[in-house]
N, C-alpha and C positions, 0 to 999 in steps of 0.2 A: 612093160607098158600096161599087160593085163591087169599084174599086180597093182600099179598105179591106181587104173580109173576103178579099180573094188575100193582099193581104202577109199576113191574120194565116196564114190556110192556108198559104200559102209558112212563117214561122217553124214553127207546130206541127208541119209538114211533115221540117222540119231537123232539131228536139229528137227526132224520132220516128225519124230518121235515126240522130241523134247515141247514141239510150239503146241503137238496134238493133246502131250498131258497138262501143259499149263493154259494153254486157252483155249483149244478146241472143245476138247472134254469138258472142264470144267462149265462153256459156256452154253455149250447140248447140253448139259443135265440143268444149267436153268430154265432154258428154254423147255424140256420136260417136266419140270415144274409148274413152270407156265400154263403148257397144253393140258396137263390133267385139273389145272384149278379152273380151267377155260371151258373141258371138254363137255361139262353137264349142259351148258348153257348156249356153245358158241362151237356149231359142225361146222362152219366154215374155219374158223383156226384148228379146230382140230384136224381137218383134214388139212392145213398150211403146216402144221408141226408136226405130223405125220409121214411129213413129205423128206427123207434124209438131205435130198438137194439143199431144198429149202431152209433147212436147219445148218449145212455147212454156210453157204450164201452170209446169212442172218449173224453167225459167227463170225466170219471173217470180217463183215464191216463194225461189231462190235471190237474186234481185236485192232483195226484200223484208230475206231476213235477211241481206244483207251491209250494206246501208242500216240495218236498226237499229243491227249491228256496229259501223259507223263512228261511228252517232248515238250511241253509250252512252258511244265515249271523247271523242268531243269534248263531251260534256256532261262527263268525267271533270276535261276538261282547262279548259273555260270556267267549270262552276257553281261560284258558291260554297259552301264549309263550314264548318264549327268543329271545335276541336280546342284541348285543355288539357294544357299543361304543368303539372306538379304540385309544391306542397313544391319554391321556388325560394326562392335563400336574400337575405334582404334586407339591405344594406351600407347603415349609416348613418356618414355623414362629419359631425364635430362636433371638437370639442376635447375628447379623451377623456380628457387629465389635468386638464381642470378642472372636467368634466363628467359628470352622469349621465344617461340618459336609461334610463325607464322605459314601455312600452306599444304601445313598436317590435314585430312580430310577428317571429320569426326566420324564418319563410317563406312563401308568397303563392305563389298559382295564377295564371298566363300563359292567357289567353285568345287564343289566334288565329283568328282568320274571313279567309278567302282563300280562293285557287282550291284544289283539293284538291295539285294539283302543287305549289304554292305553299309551301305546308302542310310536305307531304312536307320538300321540299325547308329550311324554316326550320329541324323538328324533329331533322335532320340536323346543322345547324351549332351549334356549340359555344354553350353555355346562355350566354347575359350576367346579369352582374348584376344584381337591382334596387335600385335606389338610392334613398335619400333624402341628401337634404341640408338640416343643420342647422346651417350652422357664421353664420349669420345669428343664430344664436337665443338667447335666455338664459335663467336660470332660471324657470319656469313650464311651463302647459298653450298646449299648440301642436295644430293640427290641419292637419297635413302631407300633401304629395303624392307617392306614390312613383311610379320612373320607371323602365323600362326601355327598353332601345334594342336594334329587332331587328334582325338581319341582312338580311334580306327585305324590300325597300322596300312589294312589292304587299301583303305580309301587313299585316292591322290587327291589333294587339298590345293587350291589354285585362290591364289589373292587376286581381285580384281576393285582399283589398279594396285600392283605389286612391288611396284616403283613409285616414288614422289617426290617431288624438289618442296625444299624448307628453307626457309631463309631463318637464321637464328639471333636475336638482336639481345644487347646487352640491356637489364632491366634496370631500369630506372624507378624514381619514385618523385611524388610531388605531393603536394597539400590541396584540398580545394574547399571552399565553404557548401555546407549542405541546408538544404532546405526544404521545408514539407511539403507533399502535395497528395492534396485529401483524395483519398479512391472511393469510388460510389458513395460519393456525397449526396445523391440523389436519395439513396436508401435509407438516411437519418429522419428518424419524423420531423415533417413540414414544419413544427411549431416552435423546433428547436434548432439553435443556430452554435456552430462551434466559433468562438470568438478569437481564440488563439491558441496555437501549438508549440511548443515549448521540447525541443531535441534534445536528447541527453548526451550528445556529442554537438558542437558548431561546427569543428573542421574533420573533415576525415583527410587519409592517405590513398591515393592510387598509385597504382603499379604497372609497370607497361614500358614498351617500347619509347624513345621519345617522341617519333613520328605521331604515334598513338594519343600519348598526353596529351599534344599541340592541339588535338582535335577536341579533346573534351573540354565544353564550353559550361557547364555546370553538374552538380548532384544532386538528386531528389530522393528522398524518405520517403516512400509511399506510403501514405498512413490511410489503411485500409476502415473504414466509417464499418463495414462487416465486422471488425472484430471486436466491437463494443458489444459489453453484454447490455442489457436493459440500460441504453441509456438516458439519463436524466439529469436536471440542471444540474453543474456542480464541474467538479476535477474527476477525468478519465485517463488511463492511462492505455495505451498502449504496445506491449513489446514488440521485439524483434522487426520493426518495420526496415524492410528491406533496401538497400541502398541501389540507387542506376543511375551511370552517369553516360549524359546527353552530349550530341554536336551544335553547333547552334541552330540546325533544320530539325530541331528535337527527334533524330535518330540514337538509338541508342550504340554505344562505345562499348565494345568490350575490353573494361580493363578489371584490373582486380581492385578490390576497394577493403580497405582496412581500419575500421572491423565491416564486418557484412552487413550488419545489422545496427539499428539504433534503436531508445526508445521516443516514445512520445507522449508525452503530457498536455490534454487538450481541455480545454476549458469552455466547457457548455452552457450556453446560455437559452435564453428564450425571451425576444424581444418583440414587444409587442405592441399598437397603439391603438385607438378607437376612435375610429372616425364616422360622420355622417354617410349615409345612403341618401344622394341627390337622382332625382327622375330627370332624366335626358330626354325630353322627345325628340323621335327622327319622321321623318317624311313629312308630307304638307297634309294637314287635317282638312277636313271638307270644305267646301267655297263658303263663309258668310258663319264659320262656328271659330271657337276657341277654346279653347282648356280654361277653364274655371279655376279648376282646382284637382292636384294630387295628392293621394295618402297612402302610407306604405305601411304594410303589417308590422314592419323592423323602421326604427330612424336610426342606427348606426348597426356597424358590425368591431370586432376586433380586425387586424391583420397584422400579419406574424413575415418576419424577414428581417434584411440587414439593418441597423439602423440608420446608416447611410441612405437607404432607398425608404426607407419608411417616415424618415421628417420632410421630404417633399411629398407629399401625399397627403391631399386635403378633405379628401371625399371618395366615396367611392360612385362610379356611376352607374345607374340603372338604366337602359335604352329599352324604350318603348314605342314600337312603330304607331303610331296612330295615323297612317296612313288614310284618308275618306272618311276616316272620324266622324260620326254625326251624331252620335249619342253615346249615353254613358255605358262604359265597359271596363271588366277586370280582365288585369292579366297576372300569368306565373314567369315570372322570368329569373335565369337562368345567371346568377349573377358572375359577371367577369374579373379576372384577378387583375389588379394595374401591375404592370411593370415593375418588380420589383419584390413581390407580395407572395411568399411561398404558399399561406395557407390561409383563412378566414373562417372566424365561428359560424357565419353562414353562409350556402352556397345557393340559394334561391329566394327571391321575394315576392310577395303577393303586392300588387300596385290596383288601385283602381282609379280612373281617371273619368271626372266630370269632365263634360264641357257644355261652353251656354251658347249664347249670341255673338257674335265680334262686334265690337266697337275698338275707336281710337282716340288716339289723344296726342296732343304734340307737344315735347316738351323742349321749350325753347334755353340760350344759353350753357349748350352744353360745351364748355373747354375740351379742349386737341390737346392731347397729347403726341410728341414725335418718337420712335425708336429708329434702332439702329442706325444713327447719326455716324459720319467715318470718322476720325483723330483728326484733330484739328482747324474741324468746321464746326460752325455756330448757325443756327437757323431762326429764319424769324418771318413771322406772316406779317403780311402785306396789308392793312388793316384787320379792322375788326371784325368783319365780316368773314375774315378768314383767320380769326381766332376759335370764336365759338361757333358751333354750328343747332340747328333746328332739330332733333330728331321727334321721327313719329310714330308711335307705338301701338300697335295693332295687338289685340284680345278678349281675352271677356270682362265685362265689368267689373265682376269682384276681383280680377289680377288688377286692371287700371286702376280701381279704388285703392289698392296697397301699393301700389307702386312707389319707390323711393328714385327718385333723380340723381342720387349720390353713386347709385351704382350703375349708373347708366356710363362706360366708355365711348370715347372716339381715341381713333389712333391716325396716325396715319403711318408707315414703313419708310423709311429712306434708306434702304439700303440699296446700293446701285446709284446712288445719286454722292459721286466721290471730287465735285470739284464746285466751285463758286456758280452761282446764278439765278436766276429767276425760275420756277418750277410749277406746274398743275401738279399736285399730286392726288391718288386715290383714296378715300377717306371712308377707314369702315367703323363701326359701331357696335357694341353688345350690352347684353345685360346680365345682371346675375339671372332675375326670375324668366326661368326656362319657359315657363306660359307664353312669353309676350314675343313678339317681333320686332325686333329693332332698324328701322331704315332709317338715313341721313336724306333732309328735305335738299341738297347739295351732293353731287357723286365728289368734286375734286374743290380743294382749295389752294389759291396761293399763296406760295413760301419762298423766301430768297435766303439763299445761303451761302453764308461768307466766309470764308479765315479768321482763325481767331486773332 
């Protein structure tokens, strides 16, 4: 038994040797390094490092935190972890011209658990694939395994989700007519119009399930207006405009469409016409004045758009609040595009508008016209009193003095009035010159109307 507890005294003996040359030692003789680089300047540590207690102490909790030190990386380097690779893209092999396959996910999360180095070290090398394979399988529902293969043998690689149901559908094919549709047409200058595009296929082929087909309600070229270089009147062409075919809630379909692409030939124009700048006033000018007379720096402009929207367009209008109006004044106004009208040589005008005295004048005989009459009725006033009516024109004397009675309107609306009889209706009045005021000395006339 004596024998016994010597050897263990003899080893504790050694380890208590061995911990004194590798870290006791070594870390008193920094600490005396220390104390003499200390000692010219600083009696208080030197009398702390002086102290042998004090220098064991001082060492043992250095031997402490160098031993966690070493313990936290080789836990770094032994424990295991996890870690996810994200949105990894999934590769199904199948026979894709005679097949569909529908329920595949396009991408799956990589699960790794290994050492954390491990880790490191997989997320580092270049992403693999994850695959399935179909090419076993026929038409129907399938519930498949997908696979990845890591680099990193010690890392354990986990698919999530790992499992998937497919449903596989025999492919089919059909025809469908395609058609252009201009992309940022907005982006073309205002002045220039593309008149017609011209595809260098009319029909393409899609590809798909049949359920698939059924749904797609047309094809569109998207002919991208960006990818024109400097464009300018004439023939432009466009390649590879992309093919997408729609539902009829114009959602897009994914089918395959053959070819992918088409071209486009667009024919640019610039259509343009020149009309009059007419002065609009709005609000009521001062009690007892009138407008005289307006002049405008510009009497026409160009404007530029479809030709369709540009042959009804007779004028363009200038609006000028002369609101309390009592004497003469310029304005800069800010000119508005009508309806239709992408662009105009000018975008502002200078207006100055007189005005004098008001006077009136009433200009008798003026014929009714009727609109919006319904199919099949005929209308007719009830004497002559309620053919023509009195109106009375209010302004300034140089507009009275030019006045033309030819342009002076009466109307009356019958729409709403869709069966035989006797009628009051409201009868309104206008003129071309914007100076004047037009009131009817009569608000309603009567009109009886019959079947034809």
């Amino acid at each position: 038994m004596k024998k016994i507890i010597k050897k263990i005294c003899l080893f504790i003996g050694k380890i208590i040797k061995l911990i004194d040359k590798i870290l006791i030692t070594p870390i008193m003789k920094l600490f005396l390094l220390i104390r003499s680089f200390f000692s010219k300047n600083n009696k208080t540590i030197e009398k702390i490092m002086g102290n042998k207690q004090s220098l064991v102490i001082v060492s043992l909790v250095l031997a402490f935190i160098f031993f966690y030190v070493v313990d936290k990386n080789s836990s770094y380097l032994v424990d295991n972890s996890a870690d996810i690779i994200y949105n990894q893209t999934v590769k199904a092999n199948y026979n894709e011209e005679a097949y569909v396959v529908e329920g595949l996910p396009k991408t799956v999360d990589i699960v790794l658990i290994g050492r954390k180095s491990d880790i490191y070290l997989a997320k580092q090398q270049p992403n693999q694939k994850v695959t399935v394979d179909l090419r076993e399988l026929t038409s129907g529902t399938h519930r498949v395994n997908l696979k990845y293969s890591g680099n990193i043998s010690s890392v354990d690689y986990k698919i999530d989700p790992s499992q998937v149901t497919v449903v596989i559908y025999d492919k089919v094919s059909s025809t469908r007519e395609v058609t252009a549709e201009l992309v940022h047409r907005n982006n073309l200058d205002s002045k220039l119009d593309i008149s017609n595009i011209e595809l260098s296929k009319k029909e393409v082929t899609i590809k798909s399930s049949s359920k698939k087909l059924e749904e797609v309600a047309y094809v569109k070229a998207l002919v991208d207006v960006d990818n024109l270089v400097e464009p300018t009147v004439g023939n432009a062409t466009i390649n590879n405009c992309k093919l997408v075919a729609y539902n009829n809630d114009g959602k897009i379909i994914d089918v395959e469409i053959l070819p992918e692409t088409v071209d486009a030939t667009l024919t640019i124009t610039s259509t343009s016409k020149v009309v009059p700048v007419k002065v609009v006033p709005t609000g009521d000018i001062a009690l007892g004045y009138a407008i005289s007379s307006t002049t405008t720096n510009i009497t026409s402009v160009t404007i530029y758009g479809d030709e369709d929207n540009l042959k009804n367009i007779e004028y363009v209008p200038v609006k000028v609040d002369v609101s309390n109006l009592s004497s003469n004044k310029e304005y800069n106004v800010n000119l508005e595009k009508p309806n239709g009208v992408r662009d105009m040589s000018a975008k502002t005008v200078n207006v100055k508008v007189n005005v004098g005295k008001e006077e009136q004048k009433e200009v008798p005989n003026i014929g009714i016209q009727t609109t919006n009459l319904a199919d099949g009725l005929m209308v007719q006033a009830l004497g002559e009193e309620n053919s023509k009516i009195t109106v009375l024109v209010k302004g300034s004397k140089e507009a009275i003095d030019s006045l033309d009675a030819s342009k002076i309107t009466a109307v009356v609306d019958l729409s709403g009035y869709t069966s035989p009889g006797v009628y009051d209706v409201d009868v309104k009045v206008s003129g071309e010159d914007l100076r004047l005021s037009y009131t009817s000395k009569v608000n309603k006339i009567k009109l009886e109307i019959k079947n034809k």
